[in-house]
Phi, psi and omega in degrees: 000136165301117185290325208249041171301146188218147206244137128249128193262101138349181121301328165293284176356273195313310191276331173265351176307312167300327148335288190317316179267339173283350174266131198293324144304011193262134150348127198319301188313252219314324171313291180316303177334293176294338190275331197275314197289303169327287136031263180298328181266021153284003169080027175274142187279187186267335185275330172281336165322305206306315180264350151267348178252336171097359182277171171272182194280349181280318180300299214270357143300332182285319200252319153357286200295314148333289168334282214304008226221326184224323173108181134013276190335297208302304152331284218293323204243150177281162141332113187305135147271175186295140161269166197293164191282133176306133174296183175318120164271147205298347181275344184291280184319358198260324210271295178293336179287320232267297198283327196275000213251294209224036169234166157237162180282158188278153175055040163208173178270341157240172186238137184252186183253002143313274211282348181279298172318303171327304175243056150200028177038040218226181205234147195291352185269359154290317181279334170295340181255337158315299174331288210281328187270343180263006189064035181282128181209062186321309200252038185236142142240169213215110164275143182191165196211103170308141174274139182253018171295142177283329174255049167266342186287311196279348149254011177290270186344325180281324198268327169274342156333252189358316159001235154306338174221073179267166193279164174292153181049083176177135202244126198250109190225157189266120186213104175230176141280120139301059202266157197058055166294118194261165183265137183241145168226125186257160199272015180211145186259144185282156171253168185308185177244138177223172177304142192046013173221135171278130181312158175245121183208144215280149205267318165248163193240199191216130190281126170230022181111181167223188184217145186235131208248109167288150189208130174236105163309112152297082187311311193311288162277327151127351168291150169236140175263129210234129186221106180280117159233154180305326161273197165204051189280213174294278168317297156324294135011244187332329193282315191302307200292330175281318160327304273217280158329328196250352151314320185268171171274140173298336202272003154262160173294180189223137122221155175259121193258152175179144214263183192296341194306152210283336148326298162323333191244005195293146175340303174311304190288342167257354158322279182339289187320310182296352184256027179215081183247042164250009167263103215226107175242142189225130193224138206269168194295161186289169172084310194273015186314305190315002192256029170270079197309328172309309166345319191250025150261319170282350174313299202303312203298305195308330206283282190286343170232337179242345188304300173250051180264181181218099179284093171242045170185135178307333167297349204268328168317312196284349178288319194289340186290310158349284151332270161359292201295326177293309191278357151294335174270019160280355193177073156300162162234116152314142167264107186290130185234116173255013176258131171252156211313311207291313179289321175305316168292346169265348174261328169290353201270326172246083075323271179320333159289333178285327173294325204276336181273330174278012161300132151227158204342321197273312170238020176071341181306153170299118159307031264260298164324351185257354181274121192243000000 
């Protein structure tokens, strides 16, 4: 570019250039612009441009040039850029969704998005955005099991009644064990969480026993009553059941939700039950613990108190469950339950339908990982 380009300005020119800078709306850009050429036709050398506008000296040629080349207009518009890299053709994206469904990479169980670009010759942050946009996630999987209770329809249908309708002058409780909870001590002390760095805890412990926590969800309100014993027989059971009972109001019924264990069901506990028949037990289909709402207390108490707690006596654990349990009932929440019987049996019924197209031929086992 000609460093010593000389502008000559209309009058029409010179009056909308100055327009351009004295208004206080116009875009910055178009100002400097306007500013470089008004400029030059003053006959300002390019290094005082340069020191008055702050540009370099290739901008105030690019635009020098522009001017002498388009006029005004030429001001107003950037320069075209390169347009964005073509997408994806729908038969490549077709290949790659085709191969994560129902192929594996050789000698593994999954496709990463390394071996999936591999052999499809695409660069991983494409195969990461196909994945993510068809809702592909290869390397997660989700456990899970149909139940093969013979009363799973009349008990599903029983446990969310309770639910969604419990009956009147009556409390409805979520009633399992958390058992062998252990008390753990690591064999090192972890360091803090600091900016950029995730707190530290040592990969092995020190074992100091366990405890087993009874614990009855109130659905209604979300408190709960919580009892640490060293066992989780009949006995223990039954000591809970008293617990339980002496907690409540008399003048309301109890029912109870509660899995199968054989505890629950031994000959003693139910002897008891019968001089105490305001205790009403509804037991969830085999298999089926998520439809127990304590579950998802013993989720919370593990997550928020014992994962990464650090224990060095079982006694100093049963203080921490403890703790735990006073400040959640110091302020409950019920855990809301909105699926009704009807929709849960229609999402198991094509579980099963899905399972059944994945037998195969030779000996009927199941595909199960292919079931979400």
């Amino acid at each position: 570019m000609n460093a010593k380009i000389s502008i000559e300005l209309s009058p029409e020119d010179r009056a909308q250039l100055e327009g351009f800078v004295a208004d206080r709306n116009t875009p910055q850009k178009l100002v400097w612009r306007a500013r470089i050429v008004l400029l030059t036709a003053e006959r300002t050398g390019t290094m005082a441009i340069v020191r008055a506008l702050g540009k370099s000296k290739p901008t105030i040629w690019r635009w020098q040039q522009r001017f002498v080349a388009q006029g005004i207009a030429g001001l107003k518009r950037d320069a075209s850029r390169p347009g964005r890299q073509p997408p994806l053709a729908a038969e490549t994206i077709a290949e790659v969704v085709e191969k994560t469904l129902h192929e594996t990479p050789p000698a593994a169980t999954q496709w990463s998005t390394r071996t999936m670009a591999r052999a499809v010759g695409l660069s991983q942050t494409s195969v990461c955005r196909i994945w993510h946009a068809h809702g592909l996630k290869p390397h997660l999987t989700r456990g899970f099991k149909l139940s093969n209770d013979k009363k799973f329809v009349e008990k599903v249908k029983d446990v969310v009644g309770l639910y969604l309708s419990p009956p009147d002058k009556a409390v409805v409780l979520s009633v399992d064990e958390k058992s062998q909870v252990q008390a753990l001590d690591r064999t090192q002390p972890g360091l803090p969480m600091k900016k950029g760095r995730a707190g530290t805890m040592t990969h092995d412990y020190k074992r100091h026993g366990t405890t087993s926590l009874f614990a009855a969800l109130d659905v209604a309100t979300g408190a709960v009553i919580g009892q640490c014993m060293k066992r989780h027989r009949h006995q223990e059971f039954l000591r809970f059941l008293r617990t339980i009972d002496r907690q409540t109001a008399k003048a309301l019924d109890l029912h109870l939700i509660l899995d199968n264990y054989a505890t629950h069901k031994h000959a003693k506990v139910t002897a008891w039950l019968e001089k105490h028949p305001r205790f009403h037990l509804h037991f969830t289909p085999t298999s089926a613990s998520w439809l127990n709402l304590v579950e998802r207390f013993f989720g919370m108490i593990t997550q928020e108190r014992i994962r990464r707690g650090v224990f060095t006596s079982v006694d100093q654990l049963e203080t921490a469950i403890r703790d735990y349990l006073d400040h959640h009932n110091a302020d409950p929440k019920p855990f809301v339950w909105t699926k009704s019987a009807d929709d849960i049996l229609a999402k198991v019924n094509r579980a099963r339908a899905a399972l059944e197209t994945l037998k195969t031929p030779e000996n009927g086992n199941q595909v199960l990982n292919s079931v979400h």
